[in-house]
Backbone and ligand atoms as CSV (ligand in chain L), in Angstrom:
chain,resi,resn,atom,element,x,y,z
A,1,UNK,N,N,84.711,83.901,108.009
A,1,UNK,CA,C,84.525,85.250,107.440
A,1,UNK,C,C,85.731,85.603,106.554
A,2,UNK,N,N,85.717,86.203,105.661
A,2,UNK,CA,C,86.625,86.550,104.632
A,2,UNK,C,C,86.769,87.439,104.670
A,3,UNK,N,N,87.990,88.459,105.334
A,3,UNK,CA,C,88.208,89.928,105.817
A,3,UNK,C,C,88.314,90.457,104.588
A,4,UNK,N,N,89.253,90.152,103.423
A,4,UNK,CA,C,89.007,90.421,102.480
A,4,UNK,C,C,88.007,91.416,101.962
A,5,UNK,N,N,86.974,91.001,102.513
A,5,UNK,CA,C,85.603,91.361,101.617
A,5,UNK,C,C,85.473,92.615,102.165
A,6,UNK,N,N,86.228,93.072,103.328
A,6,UNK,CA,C,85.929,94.444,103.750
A,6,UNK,C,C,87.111,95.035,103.862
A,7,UNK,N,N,88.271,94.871,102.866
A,7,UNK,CA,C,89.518,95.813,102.864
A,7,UNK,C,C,88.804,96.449,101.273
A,8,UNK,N,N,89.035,97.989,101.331
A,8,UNK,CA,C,88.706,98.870,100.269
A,8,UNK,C,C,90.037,99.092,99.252
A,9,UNK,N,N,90.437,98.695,98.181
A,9,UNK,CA,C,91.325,98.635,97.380
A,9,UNK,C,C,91.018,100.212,96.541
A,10,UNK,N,N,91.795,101.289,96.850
A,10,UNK,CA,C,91.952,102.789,96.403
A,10,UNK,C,C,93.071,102.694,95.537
A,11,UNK,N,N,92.687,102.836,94.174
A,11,UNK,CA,C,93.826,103.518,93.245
A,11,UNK,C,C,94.851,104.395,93.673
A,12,UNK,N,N,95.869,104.521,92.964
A,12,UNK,CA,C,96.555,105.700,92.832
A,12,UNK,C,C,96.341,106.494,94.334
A,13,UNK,N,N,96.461,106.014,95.393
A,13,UNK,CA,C,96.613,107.395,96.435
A,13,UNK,C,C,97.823,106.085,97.299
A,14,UNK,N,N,98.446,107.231,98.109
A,14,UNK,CA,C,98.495,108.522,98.006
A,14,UNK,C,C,99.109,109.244,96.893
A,15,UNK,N,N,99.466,108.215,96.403
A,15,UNK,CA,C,100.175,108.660,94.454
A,15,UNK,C,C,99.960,107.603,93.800
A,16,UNK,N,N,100.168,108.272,92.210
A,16,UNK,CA,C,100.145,107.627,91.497
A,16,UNK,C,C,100.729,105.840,91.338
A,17,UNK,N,N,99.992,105.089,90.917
A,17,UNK,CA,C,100.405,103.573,91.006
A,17,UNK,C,C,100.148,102.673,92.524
A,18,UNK,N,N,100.255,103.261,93.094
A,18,UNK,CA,C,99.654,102.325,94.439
A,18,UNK,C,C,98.239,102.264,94.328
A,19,UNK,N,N,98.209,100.821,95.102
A,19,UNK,CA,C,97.123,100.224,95.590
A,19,UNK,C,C,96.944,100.478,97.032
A,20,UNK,N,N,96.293,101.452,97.173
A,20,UNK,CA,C,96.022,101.253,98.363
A,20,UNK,C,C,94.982,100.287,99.116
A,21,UNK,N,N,95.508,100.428,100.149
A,21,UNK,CA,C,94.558,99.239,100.903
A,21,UNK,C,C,93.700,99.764,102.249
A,22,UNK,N,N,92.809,100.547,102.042
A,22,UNK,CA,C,92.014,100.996,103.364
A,22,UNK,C,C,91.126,99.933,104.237
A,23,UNK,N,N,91.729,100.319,105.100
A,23,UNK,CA,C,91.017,99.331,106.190
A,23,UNK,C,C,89.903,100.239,107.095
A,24,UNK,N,N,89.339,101.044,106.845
A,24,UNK,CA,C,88.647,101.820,107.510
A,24,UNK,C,C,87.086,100.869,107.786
A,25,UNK,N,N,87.059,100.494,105.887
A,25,UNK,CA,C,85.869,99.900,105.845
A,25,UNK,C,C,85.797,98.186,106.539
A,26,UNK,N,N,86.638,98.015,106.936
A,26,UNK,CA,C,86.842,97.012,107.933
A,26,UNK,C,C,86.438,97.103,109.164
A,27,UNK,N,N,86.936,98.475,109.587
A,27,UNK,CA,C,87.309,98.764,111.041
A,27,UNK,C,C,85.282,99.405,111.685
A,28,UNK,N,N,84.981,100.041,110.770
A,28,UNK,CA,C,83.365,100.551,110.599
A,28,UNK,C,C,82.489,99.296,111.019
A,29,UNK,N,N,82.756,98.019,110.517
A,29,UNK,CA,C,81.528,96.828,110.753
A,29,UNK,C,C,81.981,96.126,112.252
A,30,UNK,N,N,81.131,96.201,112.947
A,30,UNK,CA,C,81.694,95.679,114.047
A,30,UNK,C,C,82.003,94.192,114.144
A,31,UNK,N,N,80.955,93.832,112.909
A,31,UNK,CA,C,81.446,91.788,113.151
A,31,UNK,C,C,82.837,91.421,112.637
A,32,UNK,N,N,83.093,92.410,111.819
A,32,UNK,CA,C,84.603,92.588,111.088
A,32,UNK,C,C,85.706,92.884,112.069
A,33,UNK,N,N,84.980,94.073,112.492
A,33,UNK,CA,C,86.705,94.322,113.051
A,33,UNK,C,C,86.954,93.237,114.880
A,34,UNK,N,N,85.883,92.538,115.245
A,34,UNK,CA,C,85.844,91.910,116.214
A,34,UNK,C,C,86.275,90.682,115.601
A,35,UNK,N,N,86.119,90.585,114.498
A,35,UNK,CA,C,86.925,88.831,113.718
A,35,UNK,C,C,88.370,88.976,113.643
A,36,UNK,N,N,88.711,90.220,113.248
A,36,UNK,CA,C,90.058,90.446,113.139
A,36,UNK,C,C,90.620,90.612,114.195
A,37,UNK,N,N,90.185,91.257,115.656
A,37,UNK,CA,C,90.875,91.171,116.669
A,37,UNK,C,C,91.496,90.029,116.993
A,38,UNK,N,N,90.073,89.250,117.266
A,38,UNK,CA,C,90.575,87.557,117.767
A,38,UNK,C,C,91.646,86.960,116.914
A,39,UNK,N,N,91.179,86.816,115.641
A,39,UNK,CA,C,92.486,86.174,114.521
A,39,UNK,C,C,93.989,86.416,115.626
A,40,UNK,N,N,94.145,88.148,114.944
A,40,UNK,CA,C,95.438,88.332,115.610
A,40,UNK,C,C,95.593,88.111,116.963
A,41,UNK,N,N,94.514,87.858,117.764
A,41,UNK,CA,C,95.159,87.712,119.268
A,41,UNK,C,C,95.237,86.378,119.460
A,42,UNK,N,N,94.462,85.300,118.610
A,42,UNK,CA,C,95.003,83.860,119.108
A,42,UNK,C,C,96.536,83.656,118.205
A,43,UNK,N,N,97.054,84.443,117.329
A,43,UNK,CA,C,98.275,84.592,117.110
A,43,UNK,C,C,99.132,84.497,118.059
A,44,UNK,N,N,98.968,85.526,119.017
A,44,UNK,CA,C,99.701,86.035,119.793
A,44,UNK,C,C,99.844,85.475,121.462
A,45,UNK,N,N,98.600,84.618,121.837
A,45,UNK,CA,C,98.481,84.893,122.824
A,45,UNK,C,C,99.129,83.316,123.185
A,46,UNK,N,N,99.304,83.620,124.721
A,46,UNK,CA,C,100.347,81.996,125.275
A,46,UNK,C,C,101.744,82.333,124.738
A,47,UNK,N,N,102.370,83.786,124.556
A,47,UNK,CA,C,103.745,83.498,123.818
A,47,UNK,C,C,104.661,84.518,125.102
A,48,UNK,N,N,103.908,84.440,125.946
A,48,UNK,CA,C,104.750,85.922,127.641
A,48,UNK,C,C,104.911,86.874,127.096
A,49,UNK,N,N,104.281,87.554,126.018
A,49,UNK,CA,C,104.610,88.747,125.443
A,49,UNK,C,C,104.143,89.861,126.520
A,50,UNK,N,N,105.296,90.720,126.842
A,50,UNK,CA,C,105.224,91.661,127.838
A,50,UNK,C,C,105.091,93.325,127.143
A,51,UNK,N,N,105.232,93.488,126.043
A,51,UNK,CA,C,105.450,95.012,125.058
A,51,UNK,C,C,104.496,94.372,123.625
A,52,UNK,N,N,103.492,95.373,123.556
A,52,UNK,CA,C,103.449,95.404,122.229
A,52,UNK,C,C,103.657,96.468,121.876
A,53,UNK,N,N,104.500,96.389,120.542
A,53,UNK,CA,C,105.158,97.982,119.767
A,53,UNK,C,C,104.419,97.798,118.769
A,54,UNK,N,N,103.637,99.121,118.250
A,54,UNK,CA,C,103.225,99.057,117.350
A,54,UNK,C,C,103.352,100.665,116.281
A,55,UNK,N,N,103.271,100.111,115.288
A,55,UNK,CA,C,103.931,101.304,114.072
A,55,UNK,C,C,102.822,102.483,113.711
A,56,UNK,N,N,103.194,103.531,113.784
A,56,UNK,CA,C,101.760,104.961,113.593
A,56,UNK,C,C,102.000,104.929,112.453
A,57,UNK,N,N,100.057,105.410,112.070
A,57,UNK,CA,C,99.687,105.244,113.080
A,57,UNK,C,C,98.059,104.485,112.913
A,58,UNK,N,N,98.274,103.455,111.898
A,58,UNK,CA,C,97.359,102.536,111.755
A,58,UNK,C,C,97.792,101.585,112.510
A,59,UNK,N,N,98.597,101.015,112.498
A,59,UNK,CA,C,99.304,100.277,113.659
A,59,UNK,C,C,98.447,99.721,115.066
A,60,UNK,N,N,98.376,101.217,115.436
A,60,UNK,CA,C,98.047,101.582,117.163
A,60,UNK,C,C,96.879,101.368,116.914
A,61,UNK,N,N,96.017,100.681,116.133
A,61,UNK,CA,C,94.324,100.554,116.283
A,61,UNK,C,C,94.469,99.176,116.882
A,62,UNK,N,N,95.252,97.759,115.952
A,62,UNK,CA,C,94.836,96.671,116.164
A,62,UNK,C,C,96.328,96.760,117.930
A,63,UNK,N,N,97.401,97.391,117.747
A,63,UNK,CA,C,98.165,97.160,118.416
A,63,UNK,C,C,97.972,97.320,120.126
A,64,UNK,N,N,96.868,98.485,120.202
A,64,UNK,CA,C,96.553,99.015,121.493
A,64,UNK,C,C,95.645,97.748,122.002
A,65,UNK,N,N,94.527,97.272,121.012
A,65,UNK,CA,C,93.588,96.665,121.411
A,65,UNK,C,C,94.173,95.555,121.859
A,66,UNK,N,N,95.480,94.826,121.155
A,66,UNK,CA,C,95.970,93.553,121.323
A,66,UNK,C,C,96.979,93.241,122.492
A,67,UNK,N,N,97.323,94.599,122.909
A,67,UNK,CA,C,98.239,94.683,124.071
A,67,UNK,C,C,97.613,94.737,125.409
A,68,UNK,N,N,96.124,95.212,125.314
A,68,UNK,CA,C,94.945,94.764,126.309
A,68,UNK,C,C,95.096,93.846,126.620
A,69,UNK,N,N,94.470,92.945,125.148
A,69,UNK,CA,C,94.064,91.478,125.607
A,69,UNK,C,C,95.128,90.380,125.841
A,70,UNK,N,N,96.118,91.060,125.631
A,70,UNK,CA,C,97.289,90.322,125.991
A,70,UNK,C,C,98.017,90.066,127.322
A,71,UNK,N,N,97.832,91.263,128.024
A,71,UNK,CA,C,97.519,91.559,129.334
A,71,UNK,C,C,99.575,92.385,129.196
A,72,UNK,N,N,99.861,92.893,128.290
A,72,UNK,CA,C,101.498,93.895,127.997
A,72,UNK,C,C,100.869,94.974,128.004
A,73,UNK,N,N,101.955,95.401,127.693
A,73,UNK,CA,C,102.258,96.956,127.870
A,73,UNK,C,C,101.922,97.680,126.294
A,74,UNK,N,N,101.663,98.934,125.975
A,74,UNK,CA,C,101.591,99.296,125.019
A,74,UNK,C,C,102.549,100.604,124.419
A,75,UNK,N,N,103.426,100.436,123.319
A,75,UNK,CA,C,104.681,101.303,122.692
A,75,UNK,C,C,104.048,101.711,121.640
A,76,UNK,N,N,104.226,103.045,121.250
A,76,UNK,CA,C,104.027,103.205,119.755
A,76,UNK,C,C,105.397,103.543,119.705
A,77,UNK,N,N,105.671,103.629,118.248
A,77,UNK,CA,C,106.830,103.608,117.572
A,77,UNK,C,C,106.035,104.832,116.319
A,78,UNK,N,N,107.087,106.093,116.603
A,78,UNK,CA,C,106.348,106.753,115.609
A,78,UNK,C,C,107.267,108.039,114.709
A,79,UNK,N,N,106.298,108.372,113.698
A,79,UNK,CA,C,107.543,109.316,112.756
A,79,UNK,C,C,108.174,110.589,113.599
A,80,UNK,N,N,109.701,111.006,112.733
A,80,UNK,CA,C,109.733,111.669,113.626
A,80,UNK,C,C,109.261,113.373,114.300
A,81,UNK,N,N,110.052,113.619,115.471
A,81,UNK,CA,C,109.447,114.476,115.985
A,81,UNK,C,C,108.075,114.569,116.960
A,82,UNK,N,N,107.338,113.399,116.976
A,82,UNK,CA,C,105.985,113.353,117.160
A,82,UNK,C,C,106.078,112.823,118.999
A,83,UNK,N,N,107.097,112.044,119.577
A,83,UNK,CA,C,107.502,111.972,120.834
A,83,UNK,C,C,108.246,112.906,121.612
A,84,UNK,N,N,108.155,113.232,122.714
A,84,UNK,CA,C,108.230,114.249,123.536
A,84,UNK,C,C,109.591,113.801,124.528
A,85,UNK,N,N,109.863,113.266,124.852
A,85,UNK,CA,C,110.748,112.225,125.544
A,85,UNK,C,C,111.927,112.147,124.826
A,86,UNK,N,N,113.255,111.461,125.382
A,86,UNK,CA,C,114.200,111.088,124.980
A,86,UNK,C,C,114.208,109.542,124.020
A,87,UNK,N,N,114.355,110.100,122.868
A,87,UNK,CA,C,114.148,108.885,122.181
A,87,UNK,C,C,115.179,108.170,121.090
A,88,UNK,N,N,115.234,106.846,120.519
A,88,UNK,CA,C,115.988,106.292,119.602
A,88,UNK,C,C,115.578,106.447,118.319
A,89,UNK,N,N,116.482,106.229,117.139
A,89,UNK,CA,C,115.775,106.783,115.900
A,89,UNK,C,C,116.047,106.030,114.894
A,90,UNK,N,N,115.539,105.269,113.935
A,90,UNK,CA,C,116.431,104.680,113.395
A,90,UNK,C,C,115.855,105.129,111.526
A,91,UNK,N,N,116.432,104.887,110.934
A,91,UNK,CA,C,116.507,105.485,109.183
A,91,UNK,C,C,116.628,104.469,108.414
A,92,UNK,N,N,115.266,104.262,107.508
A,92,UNK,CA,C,115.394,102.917,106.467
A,92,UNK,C,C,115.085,103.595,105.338
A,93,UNK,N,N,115.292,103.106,104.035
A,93,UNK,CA,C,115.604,103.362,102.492
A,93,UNK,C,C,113.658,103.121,102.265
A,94,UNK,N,N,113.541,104.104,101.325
A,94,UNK,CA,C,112.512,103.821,100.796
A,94,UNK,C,C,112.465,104.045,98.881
A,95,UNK,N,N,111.424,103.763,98.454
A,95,UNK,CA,C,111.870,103.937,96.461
A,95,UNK,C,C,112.225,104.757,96.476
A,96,UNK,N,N,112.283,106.000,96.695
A,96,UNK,CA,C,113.048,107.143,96.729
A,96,UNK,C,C,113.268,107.921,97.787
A,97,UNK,N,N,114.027,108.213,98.017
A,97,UNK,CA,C,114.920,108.900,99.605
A,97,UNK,C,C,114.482,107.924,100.578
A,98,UNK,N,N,114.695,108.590,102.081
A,98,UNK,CA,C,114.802,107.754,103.154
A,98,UNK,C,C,113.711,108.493,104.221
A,99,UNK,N,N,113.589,107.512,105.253
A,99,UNK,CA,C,112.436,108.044,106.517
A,99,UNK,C,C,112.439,107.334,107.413
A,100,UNK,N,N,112.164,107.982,108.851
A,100,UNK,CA,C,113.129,107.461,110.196
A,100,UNK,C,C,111.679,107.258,111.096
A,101,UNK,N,N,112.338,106.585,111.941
A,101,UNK,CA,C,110.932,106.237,112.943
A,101,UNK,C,C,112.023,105.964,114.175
A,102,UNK,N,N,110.844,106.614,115.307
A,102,UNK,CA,C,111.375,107.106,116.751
A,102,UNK,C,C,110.663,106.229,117.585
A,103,UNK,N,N,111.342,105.781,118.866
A,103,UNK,CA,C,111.137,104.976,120.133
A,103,UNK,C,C,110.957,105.730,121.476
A,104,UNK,N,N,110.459,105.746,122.139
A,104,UNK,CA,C,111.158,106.299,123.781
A,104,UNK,C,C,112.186,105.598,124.108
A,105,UNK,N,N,112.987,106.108,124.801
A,105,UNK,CA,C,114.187,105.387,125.355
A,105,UNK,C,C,113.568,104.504,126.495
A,106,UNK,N,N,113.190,105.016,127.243
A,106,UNK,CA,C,112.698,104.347,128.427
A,106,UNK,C,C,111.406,103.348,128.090
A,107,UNK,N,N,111.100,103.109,126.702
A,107,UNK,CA,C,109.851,102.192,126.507
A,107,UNK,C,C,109.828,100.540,126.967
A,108,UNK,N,N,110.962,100.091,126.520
A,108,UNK,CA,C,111.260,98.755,127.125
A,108,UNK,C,C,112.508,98.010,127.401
A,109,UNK,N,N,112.559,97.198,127.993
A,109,UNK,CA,C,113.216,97.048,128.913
A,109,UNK,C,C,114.495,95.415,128.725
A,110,UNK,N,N,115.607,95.347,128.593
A,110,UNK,CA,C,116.161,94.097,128.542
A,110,UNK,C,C,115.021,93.572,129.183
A,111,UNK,N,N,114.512,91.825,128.171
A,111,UNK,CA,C,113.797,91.137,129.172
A,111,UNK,C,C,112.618,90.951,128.846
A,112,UNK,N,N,112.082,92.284,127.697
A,112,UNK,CA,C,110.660,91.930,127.226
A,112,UNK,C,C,110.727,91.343,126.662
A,113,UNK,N,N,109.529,90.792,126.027
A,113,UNK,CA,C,109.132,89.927,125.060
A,113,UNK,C,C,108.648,90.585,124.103
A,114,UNK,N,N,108.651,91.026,123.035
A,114,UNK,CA,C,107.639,92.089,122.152
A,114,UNK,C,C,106.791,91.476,121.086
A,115,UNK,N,N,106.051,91.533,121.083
A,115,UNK,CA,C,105.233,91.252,120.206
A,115,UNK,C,C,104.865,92.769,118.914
A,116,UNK,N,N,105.792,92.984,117.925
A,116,UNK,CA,C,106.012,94.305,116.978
A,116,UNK,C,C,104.337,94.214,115.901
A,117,UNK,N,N,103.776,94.897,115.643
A,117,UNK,CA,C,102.437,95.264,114.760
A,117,UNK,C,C,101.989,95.870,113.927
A,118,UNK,N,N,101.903,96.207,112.678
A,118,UNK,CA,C,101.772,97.167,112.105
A,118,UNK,C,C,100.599,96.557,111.034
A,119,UNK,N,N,99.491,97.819,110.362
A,119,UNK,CA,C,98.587,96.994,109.829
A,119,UNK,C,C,99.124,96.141,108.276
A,120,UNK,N,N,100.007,96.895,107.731
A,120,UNK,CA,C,100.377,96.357,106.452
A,120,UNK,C,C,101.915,95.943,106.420
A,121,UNK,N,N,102.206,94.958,105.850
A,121,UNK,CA,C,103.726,94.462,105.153
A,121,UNK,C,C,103.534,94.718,103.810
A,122,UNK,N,N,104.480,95.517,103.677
A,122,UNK,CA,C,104.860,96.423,102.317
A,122,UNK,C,C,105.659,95.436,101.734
A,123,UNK,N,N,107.069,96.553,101.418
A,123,UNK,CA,C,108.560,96.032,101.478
A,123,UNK,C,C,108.950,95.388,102.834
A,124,UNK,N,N,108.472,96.093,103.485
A,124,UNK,CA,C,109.151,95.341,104.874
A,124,UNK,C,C,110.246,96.767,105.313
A,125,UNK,N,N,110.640,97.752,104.581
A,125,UNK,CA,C,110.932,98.387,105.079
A,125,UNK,C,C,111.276,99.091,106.936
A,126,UNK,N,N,109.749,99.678,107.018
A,126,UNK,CA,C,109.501,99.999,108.070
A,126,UNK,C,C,109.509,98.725,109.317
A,127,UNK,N,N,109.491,97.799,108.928
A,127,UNK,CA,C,109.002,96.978,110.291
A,127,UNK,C,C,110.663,96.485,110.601
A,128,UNK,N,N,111.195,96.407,109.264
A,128,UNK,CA,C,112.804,95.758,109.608
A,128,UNK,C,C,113.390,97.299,110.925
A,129,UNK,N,N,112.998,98.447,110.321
A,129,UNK,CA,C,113.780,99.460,111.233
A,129,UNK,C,C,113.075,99.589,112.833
A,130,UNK,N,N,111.905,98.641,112.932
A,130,UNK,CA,C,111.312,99.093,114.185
A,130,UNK,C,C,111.995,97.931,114.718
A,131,UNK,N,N,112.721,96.427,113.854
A,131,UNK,CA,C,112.817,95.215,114.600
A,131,UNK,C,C,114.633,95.987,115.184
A,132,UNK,N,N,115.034,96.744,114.564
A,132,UNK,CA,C,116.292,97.149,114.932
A,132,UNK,C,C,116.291,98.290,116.184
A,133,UNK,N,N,115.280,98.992,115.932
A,133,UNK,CA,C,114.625,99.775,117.405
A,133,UNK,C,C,114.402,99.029,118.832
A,134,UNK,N,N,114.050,97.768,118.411
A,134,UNK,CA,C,113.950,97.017,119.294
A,134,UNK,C,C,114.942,95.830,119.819
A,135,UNK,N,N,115.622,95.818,119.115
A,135,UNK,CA,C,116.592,94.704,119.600
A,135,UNK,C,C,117.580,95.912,119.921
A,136,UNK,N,N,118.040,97.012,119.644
A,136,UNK,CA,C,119.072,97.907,120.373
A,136,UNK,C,C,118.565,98.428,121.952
A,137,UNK,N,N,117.574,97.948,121.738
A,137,UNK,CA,C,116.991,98.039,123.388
A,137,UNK,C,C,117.010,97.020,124.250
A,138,UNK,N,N,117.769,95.729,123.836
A,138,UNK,CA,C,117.930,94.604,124.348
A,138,UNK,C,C,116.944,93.495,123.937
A,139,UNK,N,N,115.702,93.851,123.859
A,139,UNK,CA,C,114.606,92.992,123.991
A,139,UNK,C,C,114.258,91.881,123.247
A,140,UNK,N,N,113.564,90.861,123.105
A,140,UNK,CA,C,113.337,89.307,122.272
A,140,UNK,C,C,112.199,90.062,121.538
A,141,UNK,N,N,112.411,89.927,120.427
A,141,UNK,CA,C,111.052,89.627,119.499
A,141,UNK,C,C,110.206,88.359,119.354
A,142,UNK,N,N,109.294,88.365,120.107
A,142,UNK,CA,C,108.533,86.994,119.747
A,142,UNK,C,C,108.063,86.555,118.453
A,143,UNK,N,N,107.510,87.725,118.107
A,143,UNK,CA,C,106.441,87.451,117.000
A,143,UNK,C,C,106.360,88.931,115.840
A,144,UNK,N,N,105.718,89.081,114.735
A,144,UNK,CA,C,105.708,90.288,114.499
A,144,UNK,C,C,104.511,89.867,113.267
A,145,UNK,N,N,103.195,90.994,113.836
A,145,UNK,CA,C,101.866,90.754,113.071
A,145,UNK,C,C,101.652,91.795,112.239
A,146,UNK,N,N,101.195,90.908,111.176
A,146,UNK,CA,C,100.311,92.572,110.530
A,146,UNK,C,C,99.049,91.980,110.163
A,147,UNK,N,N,98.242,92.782,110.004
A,147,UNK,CA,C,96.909,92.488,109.230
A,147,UNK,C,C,96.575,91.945,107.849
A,148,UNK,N,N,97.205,93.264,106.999
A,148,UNK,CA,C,97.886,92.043,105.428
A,148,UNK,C,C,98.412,92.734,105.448
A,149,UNK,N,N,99.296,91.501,104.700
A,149,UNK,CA,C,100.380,91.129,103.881
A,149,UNK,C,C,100.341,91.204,102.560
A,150,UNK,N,N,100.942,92.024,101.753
A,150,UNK,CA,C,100.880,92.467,100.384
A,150,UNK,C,C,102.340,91.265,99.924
A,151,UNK,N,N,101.791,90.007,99.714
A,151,UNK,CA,C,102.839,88.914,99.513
A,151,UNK,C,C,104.046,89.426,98.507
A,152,UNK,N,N,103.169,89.830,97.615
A,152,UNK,CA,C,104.219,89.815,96.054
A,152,UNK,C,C,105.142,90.846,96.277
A,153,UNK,N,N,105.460,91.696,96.949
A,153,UNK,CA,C,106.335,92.654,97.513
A,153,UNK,C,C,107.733,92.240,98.112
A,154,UNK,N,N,107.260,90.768,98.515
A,154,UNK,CA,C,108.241,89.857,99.493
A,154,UNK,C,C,108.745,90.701,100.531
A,155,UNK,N,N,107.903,91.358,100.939
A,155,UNK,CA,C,108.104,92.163,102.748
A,155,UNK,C,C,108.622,90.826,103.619
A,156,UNK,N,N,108.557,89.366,103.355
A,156,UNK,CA,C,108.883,89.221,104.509
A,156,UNK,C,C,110.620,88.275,104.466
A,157,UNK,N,N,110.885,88.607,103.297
A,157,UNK,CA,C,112.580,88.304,102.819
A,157,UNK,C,C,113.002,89.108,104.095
A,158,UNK,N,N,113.104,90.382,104.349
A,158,UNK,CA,C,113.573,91.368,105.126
A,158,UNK,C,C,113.357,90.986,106.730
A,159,UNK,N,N,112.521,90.230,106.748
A,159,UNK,CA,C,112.025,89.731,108.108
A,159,UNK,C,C,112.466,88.147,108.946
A,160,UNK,N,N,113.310,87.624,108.088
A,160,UNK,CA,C,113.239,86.024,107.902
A,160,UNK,C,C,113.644,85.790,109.008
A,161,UNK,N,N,114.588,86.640,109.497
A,161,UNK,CA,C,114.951,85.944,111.190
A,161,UNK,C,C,113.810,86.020,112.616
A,162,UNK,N,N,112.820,86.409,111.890
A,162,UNK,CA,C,111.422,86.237,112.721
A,162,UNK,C,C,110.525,85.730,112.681
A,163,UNK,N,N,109.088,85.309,113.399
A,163,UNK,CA,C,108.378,84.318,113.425
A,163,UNK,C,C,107.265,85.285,112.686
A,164,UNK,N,N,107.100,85.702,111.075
A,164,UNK,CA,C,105.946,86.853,110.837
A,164,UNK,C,C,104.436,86.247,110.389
A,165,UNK,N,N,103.469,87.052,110.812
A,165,UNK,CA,C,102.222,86.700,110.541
A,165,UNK,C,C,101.534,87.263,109.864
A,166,UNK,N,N,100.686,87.177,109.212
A,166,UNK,CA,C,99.238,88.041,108.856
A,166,UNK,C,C,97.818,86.978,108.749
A,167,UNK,N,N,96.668,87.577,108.562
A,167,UNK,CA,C,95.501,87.414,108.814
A,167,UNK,C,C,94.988,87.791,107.467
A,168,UNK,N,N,95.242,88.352,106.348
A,168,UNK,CA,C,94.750,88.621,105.285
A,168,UNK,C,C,96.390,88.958,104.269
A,169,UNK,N,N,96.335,88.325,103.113
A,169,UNK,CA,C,97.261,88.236,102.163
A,169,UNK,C,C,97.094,88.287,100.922
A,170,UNK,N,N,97.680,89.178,99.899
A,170,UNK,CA,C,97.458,89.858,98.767
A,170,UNK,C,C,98.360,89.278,97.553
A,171,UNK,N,N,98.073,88.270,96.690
A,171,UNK,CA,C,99.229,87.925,95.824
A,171,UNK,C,C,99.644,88.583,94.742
A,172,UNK,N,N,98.954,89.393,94.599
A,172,UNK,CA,C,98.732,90.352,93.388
A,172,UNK,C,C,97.932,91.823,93.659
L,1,AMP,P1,P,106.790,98.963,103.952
L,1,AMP,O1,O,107.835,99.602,104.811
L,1,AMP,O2,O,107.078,99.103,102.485
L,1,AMP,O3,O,106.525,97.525,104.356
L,1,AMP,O4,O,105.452,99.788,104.149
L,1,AMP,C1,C,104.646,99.559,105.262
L,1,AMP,C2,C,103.966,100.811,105.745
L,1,AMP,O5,O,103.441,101.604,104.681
L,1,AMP,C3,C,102.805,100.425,106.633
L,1,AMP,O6,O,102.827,101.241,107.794
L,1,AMP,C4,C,101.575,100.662,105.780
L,1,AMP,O7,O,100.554,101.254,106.539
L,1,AMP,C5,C,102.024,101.574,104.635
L,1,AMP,N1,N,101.655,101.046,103.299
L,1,AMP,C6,C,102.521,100.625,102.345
L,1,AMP,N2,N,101.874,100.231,101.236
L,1,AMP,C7,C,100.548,100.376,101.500
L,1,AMP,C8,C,99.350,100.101,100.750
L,1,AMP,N3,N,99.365,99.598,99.513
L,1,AMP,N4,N,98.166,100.364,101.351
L,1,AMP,C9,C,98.121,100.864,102.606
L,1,AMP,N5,N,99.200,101.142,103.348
L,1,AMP,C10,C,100.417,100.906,102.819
């Protein structure tokens, strides 16, 4: 199956010049979004991953489902303000100004294994500040998935000291 065929490519939103990439129309067909589960979970699975963290809040669709079948725990990692709890925070650069993403303190633990998720690799921005959320918490990064990968961006220069994946990839 060629997931491809069911990511919706949106002009200009949420501004001008992006491509967006909606996955809604993915997530709507059930033979689709059940192809994409498996993909990413034979990624993942056989690696003791005990945490999956995953980024809000598209993230938490494939991340919740995969932390099921994984038989871990499930973290969101999210903008701030939006956690209730005592939490960590960390602040990455974006094309213009900056934007922070929050942890629970108590989410995991020296010792996990994490398996980190988010549906898209951009810049790599955001996922580099969640891999720093997570290693100040002690924990191993096993792996770190996304759905696609927007290649030509080189999101995963920012990532190199990790094992990164995707399931659908954009060269242009
Ligand atoms: P980045 O930090 O640049 O890798 O951006 C990744 C985050 O921004 C992810 O959480 C994506 O959901 C979102 N994002 C960035 N670019 C796009 C795009 N073209 N289409 C959809 N989501 C995007």
């Amino acid at each position: 199956m060629d997931l491809k065929n069911y990511i919706r490519t949106v002009p200009d939103f949420p501004k001008t010049g992006i491509m967006f990439k909606d996955i809604t129309t993915l997530l709507k067909d059930k033979n689709a979004f059940q192809y994409a589960v498996e993909e990413l979970y034979n990624l993942s699975k056989n690696k003791g991953i005990t945490k999956v963290v995953a980024i809000e809040s598209r993230g938490f669709i494939f991340g919740a489902i995969l932390a099921n079948k994984l038989g871990a725990g499930f973290v969101p990692v999210r903008k701030p303000g939006k956690l209730p709890a005592e939490k960590l925070s960390e602040t990455y650069t974006l094309e213009y100004g900056t934007d922070s993403i929050e942890i629970h303190k108590d989410a995991i633990q020296p010792g996990d294994i994490v398996l980190l998720h988010d549906d898209l690799l951009a810049t790599g921005g955001t996922m580099e500040a969640a891999c720093k959320l997570v290693e100040k918490m002690g924990a191993k990064i096993a792996q770190i998935s996304f759905l696609i990968e927007l290649s030509f961006l080189n999101g995963r220069e920012k990532l190199k000291d990790y094992d990164v994946h995707s399931i659908i990839q954009y060269d242009e």
